[in-house]
FILUMLO-537394 format. One record per residue (C-alpha): residue number from 1; residue in three letters; x, y, z. Coordinates in nm, 4 decimals, always signed. Example, Ala and Ser with C-alpha at 12.3 -4.5 7.8 and 13.67 -1.06 7.14 Angstrom:
BEGIN
+-----+--------+----------+----------+----------+
! num ! residu !       xx !       yy !       zz !
+-----+--------+----------+----------+----------+
!   1 !    ALA !  +1.2300 !  -0.4500 !  +0.7800 !
!   2 !    SER !  +1.3670 !  -0.1060 !  +0.7140 !
+-----+--------+----------+----------+----------+
***
This chain:
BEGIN
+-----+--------+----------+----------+----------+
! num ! residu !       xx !       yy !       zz !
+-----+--------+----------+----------+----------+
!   1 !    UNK !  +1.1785 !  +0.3357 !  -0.1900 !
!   2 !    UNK !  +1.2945 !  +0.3572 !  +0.1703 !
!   3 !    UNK !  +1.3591 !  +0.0819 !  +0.4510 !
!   4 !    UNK !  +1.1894 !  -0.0588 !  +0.7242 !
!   5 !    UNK !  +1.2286 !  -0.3502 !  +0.9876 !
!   6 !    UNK !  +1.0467 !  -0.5615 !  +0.7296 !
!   7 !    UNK !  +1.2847 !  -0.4954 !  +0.4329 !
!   8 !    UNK !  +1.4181 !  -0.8631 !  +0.4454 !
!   9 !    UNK !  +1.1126 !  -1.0568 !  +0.5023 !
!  10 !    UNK !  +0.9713 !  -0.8586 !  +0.1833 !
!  11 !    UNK !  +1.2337 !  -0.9143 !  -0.0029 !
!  12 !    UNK !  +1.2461 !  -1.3020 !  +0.0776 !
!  13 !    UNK !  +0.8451 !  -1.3066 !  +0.0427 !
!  14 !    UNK !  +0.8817 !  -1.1861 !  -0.3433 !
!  15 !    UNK !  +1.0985 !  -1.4700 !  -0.4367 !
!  16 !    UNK !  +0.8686 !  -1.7040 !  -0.2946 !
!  17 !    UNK !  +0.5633 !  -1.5540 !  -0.4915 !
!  18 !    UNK !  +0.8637 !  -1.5641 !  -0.7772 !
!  19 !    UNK !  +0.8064 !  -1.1804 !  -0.8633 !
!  20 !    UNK !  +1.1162 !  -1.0670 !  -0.7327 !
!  21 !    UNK !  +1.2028 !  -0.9546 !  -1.1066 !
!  22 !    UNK !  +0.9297 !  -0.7378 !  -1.0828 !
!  23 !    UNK !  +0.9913 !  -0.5806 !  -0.7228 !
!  24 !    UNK !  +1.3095 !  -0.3341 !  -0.6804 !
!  25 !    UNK !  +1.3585 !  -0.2335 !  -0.3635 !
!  26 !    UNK !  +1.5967 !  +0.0967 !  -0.3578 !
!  27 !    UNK !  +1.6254 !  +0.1485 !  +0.0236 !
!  28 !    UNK !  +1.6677 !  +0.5166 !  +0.1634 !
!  29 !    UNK !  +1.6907 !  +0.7234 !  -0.1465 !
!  30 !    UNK !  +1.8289 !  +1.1567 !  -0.1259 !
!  31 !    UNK !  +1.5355 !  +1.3169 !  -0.1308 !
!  32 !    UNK !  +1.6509 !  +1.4924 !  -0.5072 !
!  33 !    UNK !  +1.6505 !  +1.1543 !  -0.6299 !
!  34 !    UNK !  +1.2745 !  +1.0778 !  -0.5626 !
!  35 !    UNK !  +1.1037 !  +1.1969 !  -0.8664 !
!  36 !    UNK !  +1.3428 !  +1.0185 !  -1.0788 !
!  37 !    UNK !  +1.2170 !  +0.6742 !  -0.8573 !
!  38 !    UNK !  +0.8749 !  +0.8278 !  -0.9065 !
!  39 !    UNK !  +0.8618 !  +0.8330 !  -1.2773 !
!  40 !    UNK !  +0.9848 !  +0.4920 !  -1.3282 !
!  41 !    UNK !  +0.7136 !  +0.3361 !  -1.1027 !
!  42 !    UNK !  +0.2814 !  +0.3155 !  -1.2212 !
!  43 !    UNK !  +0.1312 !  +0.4024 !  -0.9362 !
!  44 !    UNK !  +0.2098 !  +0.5146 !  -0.5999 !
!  45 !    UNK !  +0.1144 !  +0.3010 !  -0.2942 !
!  46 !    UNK !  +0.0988 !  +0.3470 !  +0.0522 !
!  47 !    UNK !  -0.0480 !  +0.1534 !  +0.3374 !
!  48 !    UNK !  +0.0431 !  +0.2796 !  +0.6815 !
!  49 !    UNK !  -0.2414 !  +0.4718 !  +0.8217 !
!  50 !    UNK !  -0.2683 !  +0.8271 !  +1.0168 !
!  51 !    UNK !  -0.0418 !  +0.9961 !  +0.8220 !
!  52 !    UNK !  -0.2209 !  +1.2686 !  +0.8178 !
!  53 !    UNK !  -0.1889 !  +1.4674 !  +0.4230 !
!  54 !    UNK !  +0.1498 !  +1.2554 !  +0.3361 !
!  55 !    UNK !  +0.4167 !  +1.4445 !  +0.1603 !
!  56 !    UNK !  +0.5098 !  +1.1840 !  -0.0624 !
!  57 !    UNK !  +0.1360 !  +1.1256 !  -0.2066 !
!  58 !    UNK !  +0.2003 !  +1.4970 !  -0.3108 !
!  59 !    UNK !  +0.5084 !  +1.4019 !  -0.4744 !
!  60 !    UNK !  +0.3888 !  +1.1123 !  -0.6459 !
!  61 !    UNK !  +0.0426 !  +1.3219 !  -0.7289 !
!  62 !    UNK !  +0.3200 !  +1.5596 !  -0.8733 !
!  63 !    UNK !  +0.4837 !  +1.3504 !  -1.0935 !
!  64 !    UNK !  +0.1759 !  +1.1749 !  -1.2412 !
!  65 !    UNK !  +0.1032 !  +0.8601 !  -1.0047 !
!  66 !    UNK !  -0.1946 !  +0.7405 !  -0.9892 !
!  67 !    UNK !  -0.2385 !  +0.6160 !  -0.6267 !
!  68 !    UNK !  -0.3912 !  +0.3293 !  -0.4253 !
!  69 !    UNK !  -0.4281 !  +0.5001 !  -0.0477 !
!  70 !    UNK !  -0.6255 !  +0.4250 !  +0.2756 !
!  71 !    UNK !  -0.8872 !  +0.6211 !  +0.3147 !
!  72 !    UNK !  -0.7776 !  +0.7886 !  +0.6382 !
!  73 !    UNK !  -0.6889 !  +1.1139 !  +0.8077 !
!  74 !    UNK !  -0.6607 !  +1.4054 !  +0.5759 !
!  75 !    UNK !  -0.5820 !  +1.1561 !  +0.2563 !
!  76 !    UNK !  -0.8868 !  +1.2260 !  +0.0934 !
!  77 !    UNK !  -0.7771 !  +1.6182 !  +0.0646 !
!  78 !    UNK !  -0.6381 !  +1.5234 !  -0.2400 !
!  79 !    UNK !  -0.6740 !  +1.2029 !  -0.3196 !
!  80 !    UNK !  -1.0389 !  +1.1613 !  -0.4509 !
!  81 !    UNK !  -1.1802 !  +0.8140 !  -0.4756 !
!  82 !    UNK !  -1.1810 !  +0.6733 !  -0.9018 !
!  83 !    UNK !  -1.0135 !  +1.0725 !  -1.0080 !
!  84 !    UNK !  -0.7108 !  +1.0775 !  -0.9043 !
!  85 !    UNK !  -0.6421 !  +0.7316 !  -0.6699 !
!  86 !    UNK !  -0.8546 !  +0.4429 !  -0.5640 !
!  87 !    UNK !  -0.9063 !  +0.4978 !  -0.1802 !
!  88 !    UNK !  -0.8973 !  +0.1540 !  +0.0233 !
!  89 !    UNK !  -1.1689 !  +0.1994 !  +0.3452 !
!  90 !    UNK !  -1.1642 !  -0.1690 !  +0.4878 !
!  91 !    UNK !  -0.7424 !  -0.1677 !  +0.4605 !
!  92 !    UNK !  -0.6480 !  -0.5116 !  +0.4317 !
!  93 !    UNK !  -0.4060 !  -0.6947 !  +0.2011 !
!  94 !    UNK !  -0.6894 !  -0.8256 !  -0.0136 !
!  95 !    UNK !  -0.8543 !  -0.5084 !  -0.0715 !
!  96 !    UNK !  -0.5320 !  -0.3308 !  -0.1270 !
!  97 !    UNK !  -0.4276 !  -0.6427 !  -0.3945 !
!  98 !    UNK !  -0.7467 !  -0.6190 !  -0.5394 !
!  99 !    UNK !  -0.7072 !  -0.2213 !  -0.6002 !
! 100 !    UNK !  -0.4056 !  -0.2370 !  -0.7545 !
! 101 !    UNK !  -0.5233 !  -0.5000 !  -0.9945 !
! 102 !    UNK !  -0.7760 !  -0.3070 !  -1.0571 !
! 103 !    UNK !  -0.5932 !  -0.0153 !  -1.1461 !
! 104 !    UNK !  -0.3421 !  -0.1871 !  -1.3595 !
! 105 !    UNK !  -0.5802 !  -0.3956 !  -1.5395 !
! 106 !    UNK !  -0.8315 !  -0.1592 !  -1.6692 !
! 107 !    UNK !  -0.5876 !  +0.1280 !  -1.8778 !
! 108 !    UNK !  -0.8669 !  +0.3219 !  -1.9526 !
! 109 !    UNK !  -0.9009 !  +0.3775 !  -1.5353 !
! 110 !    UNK !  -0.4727 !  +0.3800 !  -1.5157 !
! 111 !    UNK !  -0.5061 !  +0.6997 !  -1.7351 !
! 112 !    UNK !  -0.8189 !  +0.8736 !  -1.6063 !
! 113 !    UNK !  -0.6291 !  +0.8403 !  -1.2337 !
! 114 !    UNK !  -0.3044 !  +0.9771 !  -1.3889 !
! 115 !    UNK !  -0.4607 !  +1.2679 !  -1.5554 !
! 116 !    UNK !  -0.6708 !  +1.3174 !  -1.2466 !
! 117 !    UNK !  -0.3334 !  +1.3177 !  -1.0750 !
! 118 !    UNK !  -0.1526 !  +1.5681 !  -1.2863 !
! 119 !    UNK !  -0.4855 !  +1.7762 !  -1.2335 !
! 120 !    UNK !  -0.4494 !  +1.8062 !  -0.8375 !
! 121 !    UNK !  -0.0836 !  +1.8729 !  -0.9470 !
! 122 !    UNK !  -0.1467 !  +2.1562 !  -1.1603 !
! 123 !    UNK !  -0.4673 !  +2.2866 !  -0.9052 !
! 124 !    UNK !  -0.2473 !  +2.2695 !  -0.5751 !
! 125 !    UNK !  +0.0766 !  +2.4022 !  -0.7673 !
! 126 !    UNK !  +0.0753 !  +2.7535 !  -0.6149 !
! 127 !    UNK !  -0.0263 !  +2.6024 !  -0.2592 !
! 128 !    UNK !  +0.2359 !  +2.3680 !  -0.2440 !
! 129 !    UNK !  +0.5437 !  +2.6167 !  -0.3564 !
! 130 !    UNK !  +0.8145 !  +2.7405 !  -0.1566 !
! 131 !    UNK !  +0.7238 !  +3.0776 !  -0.2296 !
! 132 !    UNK !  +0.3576 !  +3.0388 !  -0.0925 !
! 133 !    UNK !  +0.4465 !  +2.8218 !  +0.2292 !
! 134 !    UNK !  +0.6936 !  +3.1457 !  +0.2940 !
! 135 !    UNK !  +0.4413 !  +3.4004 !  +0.2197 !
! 136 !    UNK !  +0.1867 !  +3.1971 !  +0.4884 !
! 137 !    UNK !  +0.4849 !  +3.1251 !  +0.7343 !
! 138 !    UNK !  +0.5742 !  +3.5837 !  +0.6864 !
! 139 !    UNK !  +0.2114 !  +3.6363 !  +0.7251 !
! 140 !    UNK !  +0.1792 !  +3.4269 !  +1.0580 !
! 141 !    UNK !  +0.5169 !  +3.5838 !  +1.2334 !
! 142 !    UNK !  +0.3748 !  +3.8842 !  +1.1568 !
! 143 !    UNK !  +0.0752 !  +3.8562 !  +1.3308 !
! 144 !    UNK !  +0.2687 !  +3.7120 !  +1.6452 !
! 145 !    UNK !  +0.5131 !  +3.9168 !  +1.6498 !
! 146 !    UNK !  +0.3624 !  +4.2416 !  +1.6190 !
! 147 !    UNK !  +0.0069 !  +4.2171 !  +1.7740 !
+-----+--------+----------+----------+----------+
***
């Protein structure tokens, strides 16, 4: 999901490996659309570093993804290492390969991660909600507005 400068070369690089049956590549997706691409993927994966707490590891957390993350920044918030994801600290292509092999070959790990996911999901529900980011975002205008 998404787009990128690289789009192309990926795209030629999974027919060479001859798994371009097995890669979909969606491009730039409306945002209301993203749990649907959620649900129809295993796991959630994401490379780039210094992204701080990424929304979409929320969103895939949120709709039962297991996840294969670097273990950077504030990642580790909420994705915790063998409950939820499988955090990646050297962050290279081989260690990333071999994590999702990992995670897809051993279902008894696939669905400890994804319950471990739906977990965070269900402990981080109230946190995450419009209502409470609203509540925080009234309490803090308060407190600059009239002190």
């Amino acid at each position: 999901v998404g787009d990128g400068s690289k789009r192309l070369d990926l795209e030629a690089y999974t027919q060479q490996l001859k798994i371009s049956d097995q890669v979909y590549f969606s491009g730039v997706q409306p945002f209301y659309s993203l749990p649907d691409s959620f649900r129809d993927a295993r796991i959630f994966v994401m490379t780039s570093q210094g992204e701080g707490l990424p929304q979409a590891l929320i969103e895939a957390f949120s709709c039962g993804l297991p996840a294969v993350v670097p273990d950077d920044a504030d990642i580790g918030e909420i994705a915790i290492h063998q409950v939820n994801a499988l955090l990646v600290s050297q962050k290279t292509p081989t260690d990333f390969a071999d994590a999702i092999v990992r995670m897809l070959a051993d279902s008894t790990l696939y669905e400890n991660l994804r319950a471990g996911a739906l977990r965070i999901r269900d402990q981080r529900k109230e946190e995450y909600s419009a209502a409470y980011q609203c509540h925080l975002w009234q309490h803090q205008l308060r407190r600059i507005c009239f002190s």
